[in-house]
C-alpha positions as CSV (number, residue, x, y, z in Angstrom):
1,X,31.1,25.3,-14.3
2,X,29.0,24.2,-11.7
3,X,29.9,20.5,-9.9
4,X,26.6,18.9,-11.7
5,X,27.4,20.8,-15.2
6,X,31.0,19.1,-15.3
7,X,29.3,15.9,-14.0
8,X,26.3,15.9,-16.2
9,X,28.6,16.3,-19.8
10,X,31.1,13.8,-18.9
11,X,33.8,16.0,-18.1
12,X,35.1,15.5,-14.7
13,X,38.5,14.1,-14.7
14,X,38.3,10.2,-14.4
15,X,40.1,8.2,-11.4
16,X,42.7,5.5,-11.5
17,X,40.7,3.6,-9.6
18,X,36.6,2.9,-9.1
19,X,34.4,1.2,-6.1
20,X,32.3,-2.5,-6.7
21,X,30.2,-4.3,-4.3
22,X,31.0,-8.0,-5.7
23,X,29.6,-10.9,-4.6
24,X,31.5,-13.6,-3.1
25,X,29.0,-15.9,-1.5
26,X,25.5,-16.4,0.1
27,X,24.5,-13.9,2.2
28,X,24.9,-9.9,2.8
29,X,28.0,-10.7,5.2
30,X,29.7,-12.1,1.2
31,X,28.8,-8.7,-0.1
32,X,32.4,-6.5,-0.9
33,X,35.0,-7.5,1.8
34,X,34.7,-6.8,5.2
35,X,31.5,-5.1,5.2
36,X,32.7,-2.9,2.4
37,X,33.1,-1.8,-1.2
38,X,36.2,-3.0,-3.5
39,X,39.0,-1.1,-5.0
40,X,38.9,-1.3,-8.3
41,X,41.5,-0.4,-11.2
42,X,39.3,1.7,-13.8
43,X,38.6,-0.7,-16.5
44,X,40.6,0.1,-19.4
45,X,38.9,0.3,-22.9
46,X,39.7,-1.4,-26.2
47,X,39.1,0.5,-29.7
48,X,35.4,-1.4,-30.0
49,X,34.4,-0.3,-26.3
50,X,33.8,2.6,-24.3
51,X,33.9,3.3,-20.5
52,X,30.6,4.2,-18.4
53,X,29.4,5.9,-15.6
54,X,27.2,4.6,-13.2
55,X,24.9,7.2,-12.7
56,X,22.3,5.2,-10.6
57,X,20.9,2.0,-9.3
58,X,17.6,1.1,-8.5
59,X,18.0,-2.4,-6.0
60,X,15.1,-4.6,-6.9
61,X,14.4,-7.8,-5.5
62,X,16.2,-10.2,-7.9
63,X,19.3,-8.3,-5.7
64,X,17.8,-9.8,-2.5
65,X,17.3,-13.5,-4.0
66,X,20.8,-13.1,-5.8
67,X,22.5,-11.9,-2.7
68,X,20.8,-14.3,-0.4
69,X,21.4,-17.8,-2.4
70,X,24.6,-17.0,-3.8
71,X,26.0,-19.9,-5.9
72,X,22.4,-21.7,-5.3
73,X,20.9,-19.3,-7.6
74,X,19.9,-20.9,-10.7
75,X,21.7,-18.3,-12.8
76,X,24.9,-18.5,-10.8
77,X,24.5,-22.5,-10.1
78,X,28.1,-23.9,-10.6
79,X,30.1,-21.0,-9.8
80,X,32.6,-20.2,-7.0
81,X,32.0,-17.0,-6.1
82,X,34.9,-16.7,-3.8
83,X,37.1,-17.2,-6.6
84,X,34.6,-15.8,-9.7
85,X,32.4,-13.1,-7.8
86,X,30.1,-11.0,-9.7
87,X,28.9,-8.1,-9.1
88,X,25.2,-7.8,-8.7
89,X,22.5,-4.5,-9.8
90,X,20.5,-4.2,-13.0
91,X,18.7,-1.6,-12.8
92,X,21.1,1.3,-13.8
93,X,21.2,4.8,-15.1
94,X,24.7,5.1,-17.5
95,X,26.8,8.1,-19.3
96,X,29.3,8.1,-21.9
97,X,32.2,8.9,-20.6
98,X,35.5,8.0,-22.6
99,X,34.6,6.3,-26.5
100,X,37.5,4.0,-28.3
101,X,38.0,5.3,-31.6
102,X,36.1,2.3,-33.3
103,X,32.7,3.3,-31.8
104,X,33.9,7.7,-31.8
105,X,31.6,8.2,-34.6
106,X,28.4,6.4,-32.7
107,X,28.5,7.5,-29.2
108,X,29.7,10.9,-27.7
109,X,30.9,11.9,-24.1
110,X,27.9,12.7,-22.0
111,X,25.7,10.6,-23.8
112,X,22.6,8.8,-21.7
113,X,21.7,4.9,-21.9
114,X,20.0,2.6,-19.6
115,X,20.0,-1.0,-20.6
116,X,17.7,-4.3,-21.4
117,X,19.9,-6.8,-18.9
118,X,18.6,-10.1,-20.3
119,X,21.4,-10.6,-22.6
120,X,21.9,-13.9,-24.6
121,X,25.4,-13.9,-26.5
122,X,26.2,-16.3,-28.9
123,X,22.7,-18.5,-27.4
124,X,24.3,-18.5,-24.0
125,X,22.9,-16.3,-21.4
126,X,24.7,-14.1,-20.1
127,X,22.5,-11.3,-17.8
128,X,23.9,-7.8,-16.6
129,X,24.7,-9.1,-13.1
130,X,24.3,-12.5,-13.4
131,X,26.5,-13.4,-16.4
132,X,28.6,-10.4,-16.4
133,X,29.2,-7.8,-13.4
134,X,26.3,-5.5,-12.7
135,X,25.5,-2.4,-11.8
136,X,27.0,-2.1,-7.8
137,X,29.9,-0.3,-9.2
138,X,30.8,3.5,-9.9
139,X,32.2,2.7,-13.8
140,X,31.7,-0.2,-15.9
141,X,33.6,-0.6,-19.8
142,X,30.8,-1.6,-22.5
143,X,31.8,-4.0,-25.6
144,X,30.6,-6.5,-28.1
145,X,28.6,-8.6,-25.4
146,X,25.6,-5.1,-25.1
147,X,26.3,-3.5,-28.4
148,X,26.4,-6.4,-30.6
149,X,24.4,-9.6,-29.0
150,X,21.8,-11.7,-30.3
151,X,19.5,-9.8,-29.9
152,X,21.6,-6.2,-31.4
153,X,22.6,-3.2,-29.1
154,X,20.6,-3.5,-25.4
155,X,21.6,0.1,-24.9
156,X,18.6,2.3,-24.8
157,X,19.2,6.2,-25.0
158,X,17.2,8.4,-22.5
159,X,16.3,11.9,-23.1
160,X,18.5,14.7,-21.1
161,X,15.1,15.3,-19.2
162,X,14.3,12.1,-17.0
163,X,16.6,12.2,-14.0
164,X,18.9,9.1,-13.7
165,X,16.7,7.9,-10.9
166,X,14.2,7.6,-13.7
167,X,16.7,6.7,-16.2
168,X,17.4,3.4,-13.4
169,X,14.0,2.5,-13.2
170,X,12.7,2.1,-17.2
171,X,13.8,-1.2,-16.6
172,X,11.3,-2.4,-13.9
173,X,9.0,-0.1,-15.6
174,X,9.4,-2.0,-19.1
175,X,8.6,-4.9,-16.7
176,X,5.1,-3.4,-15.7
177,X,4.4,-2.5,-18.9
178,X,5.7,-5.8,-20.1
179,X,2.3,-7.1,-18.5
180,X,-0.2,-5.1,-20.6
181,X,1.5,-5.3,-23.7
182,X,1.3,-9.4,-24.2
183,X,-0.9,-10.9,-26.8
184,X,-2.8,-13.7,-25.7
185,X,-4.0,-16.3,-28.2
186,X,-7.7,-16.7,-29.1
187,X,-7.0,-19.9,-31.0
188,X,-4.6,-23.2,-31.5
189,X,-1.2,-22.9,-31.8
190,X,-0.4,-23.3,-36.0
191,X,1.4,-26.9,-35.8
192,X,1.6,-27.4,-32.3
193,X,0.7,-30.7,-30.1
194,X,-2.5,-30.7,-28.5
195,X,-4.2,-32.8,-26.4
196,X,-8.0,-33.6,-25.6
197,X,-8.8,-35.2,-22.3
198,X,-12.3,-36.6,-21.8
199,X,-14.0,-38.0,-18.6
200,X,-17.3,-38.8,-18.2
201,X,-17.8,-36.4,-21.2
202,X,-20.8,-35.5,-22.6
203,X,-22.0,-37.2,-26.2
204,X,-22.5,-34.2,-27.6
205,X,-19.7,-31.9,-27.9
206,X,-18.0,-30.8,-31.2
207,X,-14.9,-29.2,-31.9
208,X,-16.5,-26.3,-33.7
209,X,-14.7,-24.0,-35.3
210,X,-11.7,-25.0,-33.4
211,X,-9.6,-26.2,-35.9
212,X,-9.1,-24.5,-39.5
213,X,-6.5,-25.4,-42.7
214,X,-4.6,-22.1,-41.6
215,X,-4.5,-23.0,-37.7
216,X,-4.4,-26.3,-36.8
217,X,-1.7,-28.6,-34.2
218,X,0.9,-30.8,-36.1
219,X,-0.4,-33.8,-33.3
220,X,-3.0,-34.0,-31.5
221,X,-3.0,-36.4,-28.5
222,X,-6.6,-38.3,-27.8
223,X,-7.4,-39.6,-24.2
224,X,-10.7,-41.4,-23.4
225,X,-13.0,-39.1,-25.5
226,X,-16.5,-40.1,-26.3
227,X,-17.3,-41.8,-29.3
228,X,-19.4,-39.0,-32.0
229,X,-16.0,-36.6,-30.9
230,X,-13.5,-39.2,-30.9
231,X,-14.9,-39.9,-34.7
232,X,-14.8,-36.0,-35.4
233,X,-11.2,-35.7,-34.4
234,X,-10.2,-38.8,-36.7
235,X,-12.2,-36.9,-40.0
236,X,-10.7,-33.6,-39.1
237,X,-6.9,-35.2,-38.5
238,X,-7.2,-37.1,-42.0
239,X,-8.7,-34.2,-43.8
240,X,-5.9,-31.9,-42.9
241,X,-2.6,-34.2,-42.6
242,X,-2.7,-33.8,-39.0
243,X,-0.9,-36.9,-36.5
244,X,-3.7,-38.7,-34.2
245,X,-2.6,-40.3,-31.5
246,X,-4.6,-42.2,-29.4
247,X,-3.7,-43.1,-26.1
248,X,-4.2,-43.4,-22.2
249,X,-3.5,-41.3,-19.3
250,X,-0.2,-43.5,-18.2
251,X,1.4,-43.2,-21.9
252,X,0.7,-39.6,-22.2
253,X,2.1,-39.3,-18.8
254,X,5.6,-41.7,-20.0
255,X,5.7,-39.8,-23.5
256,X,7.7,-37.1,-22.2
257,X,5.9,-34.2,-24.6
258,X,5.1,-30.4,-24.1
259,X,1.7,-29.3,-25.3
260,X,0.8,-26.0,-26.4
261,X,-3.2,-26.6,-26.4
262,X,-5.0,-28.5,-23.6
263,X,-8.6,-29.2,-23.8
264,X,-9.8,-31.2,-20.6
265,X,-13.4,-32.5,-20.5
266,X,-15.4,-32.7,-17.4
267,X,-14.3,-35.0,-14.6
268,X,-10.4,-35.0,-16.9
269,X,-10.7,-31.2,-15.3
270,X,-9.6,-33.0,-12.1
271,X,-6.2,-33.9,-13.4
272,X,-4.8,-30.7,-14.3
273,X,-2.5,-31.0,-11.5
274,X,-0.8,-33.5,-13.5
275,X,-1.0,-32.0,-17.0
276,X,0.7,-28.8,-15.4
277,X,4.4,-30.2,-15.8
278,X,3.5,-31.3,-19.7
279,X,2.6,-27.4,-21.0
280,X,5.0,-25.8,-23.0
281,X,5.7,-22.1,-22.6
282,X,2.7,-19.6,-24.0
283,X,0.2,-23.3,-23.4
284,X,-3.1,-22.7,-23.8
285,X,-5.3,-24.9,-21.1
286,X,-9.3,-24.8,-21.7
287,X,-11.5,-26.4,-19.3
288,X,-14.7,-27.3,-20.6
289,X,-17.9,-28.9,-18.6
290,X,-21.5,-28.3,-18.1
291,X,-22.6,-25.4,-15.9
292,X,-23.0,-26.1,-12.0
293,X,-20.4,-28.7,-11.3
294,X,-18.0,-29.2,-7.9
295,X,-14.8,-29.5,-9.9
296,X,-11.5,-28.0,-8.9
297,X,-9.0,-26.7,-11.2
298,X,-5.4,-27.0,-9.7
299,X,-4.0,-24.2,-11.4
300,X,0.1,-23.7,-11.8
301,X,0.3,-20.6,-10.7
302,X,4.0,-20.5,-11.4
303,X,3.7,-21.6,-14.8
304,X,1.2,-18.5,-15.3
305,X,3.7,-15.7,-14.0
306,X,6.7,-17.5,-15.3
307,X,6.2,-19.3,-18.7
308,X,2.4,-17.0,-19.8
309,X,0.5,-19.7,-19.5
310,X,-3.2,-19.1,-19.7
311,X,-6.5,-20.8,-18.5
312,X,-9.7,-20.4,-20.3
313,X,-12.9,-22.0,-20.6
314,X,-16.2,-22.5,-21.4
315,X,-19.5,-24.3,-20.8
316,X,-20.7,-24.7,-24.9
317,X,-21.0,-27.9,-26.1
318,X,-18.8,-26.4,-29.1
319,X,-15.0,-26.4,-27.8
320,X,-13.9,-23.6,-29.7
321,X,-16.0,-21.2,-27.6
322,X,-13.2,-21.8,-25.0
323,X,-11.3,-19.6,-27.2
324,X,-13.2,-17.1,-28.7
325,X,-15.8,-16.2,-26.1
326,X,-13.2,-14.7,-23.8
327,X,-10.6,-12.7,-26.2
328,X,-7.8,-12.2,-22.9
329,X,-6.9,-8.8,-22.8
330,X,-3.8,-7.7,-21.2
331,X,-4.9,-3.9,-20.4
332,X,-7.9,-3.1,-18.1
333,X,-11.0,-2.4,-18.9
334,X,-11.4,1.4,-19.7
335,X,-13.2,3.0,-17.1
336,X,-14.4,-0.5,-15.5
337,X,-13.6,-1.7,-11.7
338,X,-9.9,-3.2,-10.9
339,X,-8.9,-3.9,-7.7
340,X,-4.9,-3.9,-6.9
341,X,-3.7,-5.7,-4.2
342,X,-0.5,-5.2,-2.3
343,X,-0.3,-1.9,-4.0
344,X,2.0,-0.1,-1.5
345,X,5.1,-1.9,-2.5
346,X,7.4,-1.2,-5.5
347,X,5.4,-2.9,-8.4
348,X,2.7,-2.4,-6.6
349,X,2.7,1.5,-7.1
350,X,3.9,1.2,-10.7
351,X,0.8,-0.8,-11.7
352,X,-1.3,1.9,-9.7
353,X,0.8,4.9,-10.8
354,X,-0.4,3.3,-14.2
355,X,-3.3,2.4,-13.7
356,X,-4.6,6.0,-12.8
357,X,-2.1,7.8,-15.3
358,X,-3.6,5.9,-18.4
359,X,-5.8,8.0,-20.6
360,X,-8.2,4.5,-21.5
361,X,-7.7,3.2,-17.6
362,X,-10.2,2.0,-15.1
363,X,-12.6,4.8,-13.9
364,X,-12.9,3.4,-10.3
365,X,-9.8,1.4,-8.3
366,X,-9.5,-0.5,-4.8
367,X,-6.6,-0.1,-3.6
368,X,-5.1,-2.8,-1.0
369,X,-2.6,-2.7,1.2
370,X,-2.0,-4.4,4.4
371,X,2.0,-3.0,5.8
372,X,0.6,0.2,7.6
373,X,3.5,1.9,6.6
374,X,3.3,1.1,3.1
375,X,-0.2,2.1,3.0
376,X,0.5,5.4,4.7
377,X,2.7,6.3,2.1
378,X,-0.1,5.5,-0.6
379,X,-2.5,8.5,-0.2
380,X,-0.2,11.7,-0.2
381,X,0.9,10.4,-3.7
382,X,-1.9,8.7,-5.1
383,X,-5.2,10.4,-4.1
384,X,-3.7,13.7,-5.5
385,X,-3.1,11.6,-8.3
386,X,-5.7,10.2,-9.1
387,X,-8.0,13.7,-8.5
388,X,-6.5,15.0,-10.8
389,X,-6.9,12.1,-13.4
390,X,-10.7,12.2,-12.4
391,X,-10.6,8.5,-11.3
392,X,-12.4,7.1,-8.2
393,X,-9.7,6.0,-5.9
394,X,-10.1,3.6,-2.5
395,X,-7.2,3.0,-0.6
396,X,-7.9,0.8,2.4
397,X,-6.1,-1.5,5.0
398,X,-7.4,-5.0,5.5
399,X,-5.7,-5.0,9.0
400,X,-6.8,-2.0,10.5
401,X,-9.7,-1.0,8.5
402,X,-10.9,-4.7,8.7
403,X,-14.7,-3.9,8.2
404,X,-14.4,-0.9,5.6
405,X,-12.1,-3.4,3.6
406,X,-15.1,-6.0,3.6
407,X,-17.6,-3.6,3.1
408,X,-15.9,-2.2,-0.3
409,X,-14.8,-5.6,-1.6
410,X,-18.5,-6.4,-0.8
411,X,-19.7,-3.4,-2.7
412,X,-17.8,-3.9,-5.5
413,X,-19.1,-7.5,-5.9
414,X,-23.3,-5.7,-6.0
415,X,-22.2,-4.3,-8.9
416,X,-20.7,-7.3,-10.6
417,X,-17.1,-7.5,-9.4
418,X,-13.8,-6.1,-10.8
419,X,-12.7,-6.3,-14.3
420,X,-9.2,-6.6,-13.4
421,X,-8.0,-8.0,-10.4
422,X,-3.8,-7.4,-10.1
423,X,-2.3,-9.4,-7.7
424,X,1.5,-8.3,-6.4
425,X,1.7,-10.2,-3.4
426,X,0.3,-13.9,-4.3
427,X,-0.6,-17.3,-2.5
428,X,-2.6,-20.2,-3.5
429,X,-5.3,-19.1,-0.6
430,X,-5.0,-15.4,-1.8
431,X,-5.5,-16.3,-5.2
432,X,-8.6,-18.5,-4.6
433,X,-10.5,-16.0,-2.6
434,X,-10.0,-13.4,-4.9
435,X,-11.1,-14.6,-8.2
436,X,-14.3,-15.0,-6.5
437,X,-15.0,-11.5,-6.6
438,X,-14.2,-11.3,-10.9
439,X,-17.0,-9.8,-13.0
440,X,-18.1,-11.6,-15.7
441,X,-14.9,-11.7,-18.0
442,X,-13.0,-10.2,-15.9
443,X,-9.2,-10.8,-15.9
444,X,-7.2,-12.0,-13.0
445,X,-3.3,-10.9,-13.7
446,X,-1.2,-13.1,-11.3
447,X,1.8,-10.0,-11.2
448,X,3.9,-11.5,-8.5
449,X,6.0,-14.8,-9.2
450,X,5.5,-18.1,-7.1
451,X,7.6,-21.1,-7.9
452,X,6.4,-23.3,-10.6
453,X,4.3,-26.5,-9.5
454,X,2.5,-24.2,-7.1
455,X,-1.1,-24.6,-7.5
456,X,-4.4,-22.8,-6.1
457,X,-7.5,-24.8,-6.5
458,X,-10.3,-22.7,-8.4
459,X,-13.6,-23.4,-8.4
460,X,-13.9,-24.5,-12.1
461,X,-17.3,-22.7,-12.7
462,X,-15.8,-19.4,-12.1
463,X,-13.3,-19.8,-15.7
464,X,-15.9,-22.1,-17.8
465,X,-19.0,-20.2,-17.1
466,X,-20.0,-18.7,-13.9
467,X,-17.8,-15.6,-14.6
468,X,-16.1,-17.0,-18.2
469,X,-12.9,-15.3,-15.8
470,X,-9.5,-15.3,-17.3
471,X,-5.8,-15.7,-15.6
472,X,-2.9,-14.5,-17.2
473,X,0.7,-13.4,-15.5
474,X,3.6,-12.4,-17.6
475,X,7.7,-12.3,-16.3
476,X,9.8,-10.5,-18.3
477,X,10.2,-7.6,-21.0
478,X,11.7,-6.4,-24.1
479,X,13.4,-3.3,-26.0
480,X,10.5,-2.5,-27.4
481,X,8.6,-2.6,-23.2
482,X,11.6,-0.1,-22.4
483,X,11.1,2.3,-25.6
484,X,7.6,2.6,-25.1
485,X,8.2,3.7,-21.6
486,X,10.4,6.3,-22.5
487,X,8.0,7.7,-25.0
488,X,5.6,7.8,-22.2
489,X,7.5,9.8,-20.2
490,X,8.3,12.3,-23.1
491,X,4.6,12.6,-23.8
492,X,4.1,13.4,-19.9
493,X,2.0,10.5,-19.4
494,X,4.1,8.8,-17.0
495,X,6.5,10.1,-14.2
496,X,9.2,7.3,-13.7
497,X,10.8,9.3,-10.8
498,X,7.6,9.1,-8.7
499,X,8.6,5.6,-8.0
500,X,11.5,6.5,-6.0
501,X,10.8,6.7,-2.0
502,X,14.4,6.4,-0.2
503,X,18.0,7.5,-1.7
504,X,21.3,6.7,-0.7
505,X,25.3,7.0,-1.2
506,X,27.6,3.9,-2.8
507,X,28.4,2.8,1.0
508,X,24.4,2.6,1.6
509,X,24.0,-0.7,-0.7
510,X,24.0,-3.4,2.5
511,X,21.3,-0.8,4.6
512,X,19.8,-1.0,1.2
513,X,19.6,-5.0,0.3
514,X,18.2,-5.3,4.2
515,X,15.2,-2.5,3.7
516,X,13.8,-4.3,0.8
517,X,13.9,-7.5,2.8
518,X,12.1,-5.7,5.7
519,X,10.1,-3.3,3.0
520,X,11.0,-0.4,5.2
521,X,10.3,2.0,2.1
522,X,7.1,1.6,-0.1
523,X,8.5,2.1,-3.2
524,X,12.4,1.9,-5.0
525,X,15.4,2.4,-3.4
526,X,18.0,4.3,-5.6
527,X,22.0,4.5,-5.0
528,X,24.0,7.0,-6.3
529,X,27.2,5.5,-6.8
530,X,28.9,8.8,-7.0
531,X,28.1,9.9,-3.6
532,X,30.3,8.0,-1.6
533,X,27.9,8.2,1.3
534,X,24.6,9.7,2.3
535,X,22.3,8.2,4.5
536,X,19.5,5.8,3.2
537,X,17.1,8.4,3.7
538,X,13.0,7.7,2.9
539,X,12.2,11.4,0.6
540,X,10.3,12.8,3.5
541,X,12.8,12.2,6.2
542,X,15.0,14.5,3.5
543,X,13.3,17.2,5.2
544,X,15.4,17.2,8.5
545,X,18.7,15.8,6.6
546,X,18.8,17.6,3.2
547,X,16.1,20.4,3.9
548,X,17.4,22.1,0.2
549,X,16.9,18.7,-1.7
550,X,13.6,18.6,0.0
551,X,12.7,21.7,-0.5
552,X,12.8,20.7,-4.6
553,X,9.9,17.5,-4.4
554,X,7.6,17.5,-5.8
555,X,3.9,17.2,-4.8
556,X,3.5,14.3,-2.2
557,X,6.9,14.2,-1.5
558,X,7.5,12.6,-5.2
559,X,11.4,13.0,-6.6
560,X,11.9,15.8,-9.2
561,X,15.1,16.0,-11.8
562,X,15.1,19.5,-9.6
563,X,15.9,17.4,-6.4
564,X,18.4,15.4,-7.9
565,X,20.2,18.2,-9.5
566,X,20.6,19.9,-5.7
567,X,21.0,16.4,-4.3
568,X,23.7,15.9,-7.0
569,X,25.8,19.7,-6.3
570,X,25.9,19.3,-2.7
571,X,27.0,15.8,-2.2
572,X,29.2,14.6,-5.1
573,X,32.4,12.8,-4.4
574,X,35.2,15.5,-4.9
């Protein structure tokens, strides 16, 4: 039996003892003890748990943050970590490899899981690295807190076929995916608080269709309205059993309440900076105002990547064309124009990668990217791709390739702009040049996270009529994000492992941490914790230090379950 065989079924005699990277403060320097990894015992098992191998780990950025802030992380806020470190790493590959006799007739040695690390036990969170110790370690011992939290078992099984760098990377998969998958609401939150702001309003707007006996708010907060829709609101609200208050600015601002519908009217458009702090999660905000105005919308872009809040709007004088002109969809358009910018990094090439894989995708892309090396890595993979997909691919440079970049985004606006506009690297500047270059209901996904209270000021024309645009962001996934992955990869439509561009040994994890802060690789970095150490090595650099693990890529230089089984024979700790 071959040194993968035995390793691949489980059955390679387990160690007294295991290696962890914990974390014991802020900063790489508090990562393991003295620059390196900690001596473990192997955890021992009780009847209700098994023991796991650590097949893989895919770093990510919440690895950077985490390692970087230490205790000033908001999940770790309040802990010493030089007396309670935790070990950091989510995004793992793991195998079955010893079963107490409670679970024997569930799970089998050699068995394949990854895992959904947002984990809430007992309605306390309690995340795979944050709450418990992560994924920087060679073994781990699985109990009640994954098989049997609120939310059931967060083990997901993987198919013997996907290579545990593919198996580590379903979860920031299930996190692009996540993005496509959400349902955005075309109408009021059933028994929700609402709140219609007025300014300078015109006399005669009507609430339309807006509110029904089978969708209507529980309140609905009133503020300086004009008089014929002021006296609608009070019919409507004592028709259907419905709360009116009526109020001004300062008391809604002292009331302390979280609104899941905002409609603001005209000149009250101006003061969504301060009705940003008062949505709830999932808020709908609709701007609505006669065409050709100078407003500003001060948009939270925080609150859209973080909490899915979404801005709408429309220039009818009936307000429930705010919701139902512009249905948000989550997908892009089939075969319609997207553009993705600061597509050379991780994310950035899974939303491309998907993009051009998806049977009902966009028939044309723009690719943007402006780290050279990134973007030099973009067209051996991608263009090969996407040939063979039959989609019309542009990859381009703003730095170097100033003009060309003009000239296409310039193109692509003479015939109406791009349906969807991805945006992985975000700032408030960024964000209000590009939804100027939207088509008509096109769909501006803010991908990349900015803190909340951050706010770009959009011209509000371009979301009420000029373009009818909508913005949407999404943070987070599910079990069911991470299934349908894994059913894509069994149906061929999606390679996980392409997403992996540099692979290295357990002692590799520092070199690691500091790459993704200098984004020396363009796409994932996976660790095999297994191989004590093998250079941090970018997959065509494998050529020179592992010419037989090269030899076994795939086209463009992609990794192959073939690559990691040589990788795997000739550098697995004895």
């Amino acid at each position: 039996m071959s040194r993968y065989t035995a390793y691949e079924a489980g059955k390679r005699p387990l160690p007294k003892t295991h290696l962890a990277w914990p974390l014991y403060g802020a900063g790489l320097g508090n990562l393991g003890q003295n620059g390196m990894p900690v001596e473990r015992p192997l955890p021992s098992t009780a009847p209700d748990e098994m023991l796991m191998r650590i097949d893989a780990c895919s770093l990510c950025y919440t690895d950077l943050k985490q390692i970087g802030l230490g205790s000033s992380h908001p999940r770790l806020l309040g802990r010493d970590l030089a007396k309670d470190p935790v070990v950091p790493g989510h995004e793992v590959s793991l195998t079955v490899v010893a079963v107490g006799k409670e679970l024997a007739g569930k799970y089998q040695i050699g068995q394949r899981f990854t895992l959904q690390p947002d984990i809430w036990l007992d309605g306390k969170s309690v995340p795979f690295c944050f709450g418990m110790d992560g994924g920087y370690r060679q073994f781990t011992r699985i109990g009640k807190e994954i098989l049997d939290a609120d939310a059931g078992n967060h083990l997901v099984p993987i198919p013997d076929a996907l290579p545990y760098a593919g198996s580590a990377l379903v979860e920031p998969w299930a996190c692009v995916e996540a993005t496509y998958r959400i349902q955005y609401r075309s109408n009021l939150q059933n028994g929700g608080r609402m709140l219609i702001m007025g300014q300078n309003s015109r006399e005669n707007l009507t609430t339309g269709s807006l509110i029904s006996p089978d969708r209507k708010p529980s309140e609905i907060f009133v503020v300086n309205l004009p008089s014929g829709l002021l006296q609608e609101i009070r019919q409507i609200c004592r028709a259907e059993g419905i709360t009116l208050r009526e109020k001004n600015w300062q008391e809604v601002l002292a009331s302390d309440v979280q609104f899941d519908d905002v409609l603001l009217l005209e000149d009250a458009i101006t003061s969504l900076k301060e009705v940003n702090p008062l949505l709830a999660k999932n808020a709908v905000v609709a701007l609505c105002q006669s065409l050709h105005s100078n407003r500003t919308a001060d948009v939270d872009l925080g609150r859209i990547h973080y909490d899915a809040v979404q801005y709408i709007g429309t220039d009818s004088t009936d307000l429930s064309e705010a919701y139902t002109f512009l249905p948000l969809r989550s997908e892009m358009k089939p075969k319609g124009r997207a553009f993705i910018l600061g597509a050379g990094g991780p994310m950035g090439r899974m939303n491309l990668q998907r993009a051009i894989q998806d049977p009902d995708g966009p028939g044309s892309i723009f690719a943007s990217e402006r780290n050279l090396q990134r973007y030099k890595q973009l067209d051996p993979t991608f263009t090969h791709m996407a040939e063979n997909e039959g989609v019309d691919l542009t990859i381009l440079n703003p730095r170097s390739e100033a003009n060309l970049h003009e000239k296409e985004m310039q193109r692509f606006l003479s015939m109406g702009g791009f349906d969807d506009i991805r945006l992985m690297v975000v700032s408030p500047k960024l964000v209000e040049e590009m939804v100027k270059f939207s088509a008509n209901r096109g769909v501006v996904d803010i991908f990349a996270g900015l803190k909340r209270g951050t706010t770009a000021a959009i011209q509000a024309d371009i979301i009420t009529g000029l373009s009818h645009i909508g913005l949407i962001g999404h943070s987070g996934l599910t079990h069911t994000d991470e299934q349908i992955v894994l059913n894509k990869f069994s149906n061929r439509t999606l390679s996980l492992e392409h997403s992996v561009a540099a692979v290295g040994g357990m002692m590799q994890i520092p070199e690691g941490i500091e790459a993704l802060g200098d984004s020396r690789f363009p796409g994932k970095i996976v660790i095999y914790p297994h191989i004590r150490s093998f250079p941090l090595t970018a997959l065509p650099d494998l050529q020179e230090i592992a010419p037989d693990v090269y030899a076994a890529l795939g086209k463009g230089e992609t990794w192959t379950r073939q690559a990691e089984i040589v990788f795997l024979e000739s550098y697995l700790d004895d």
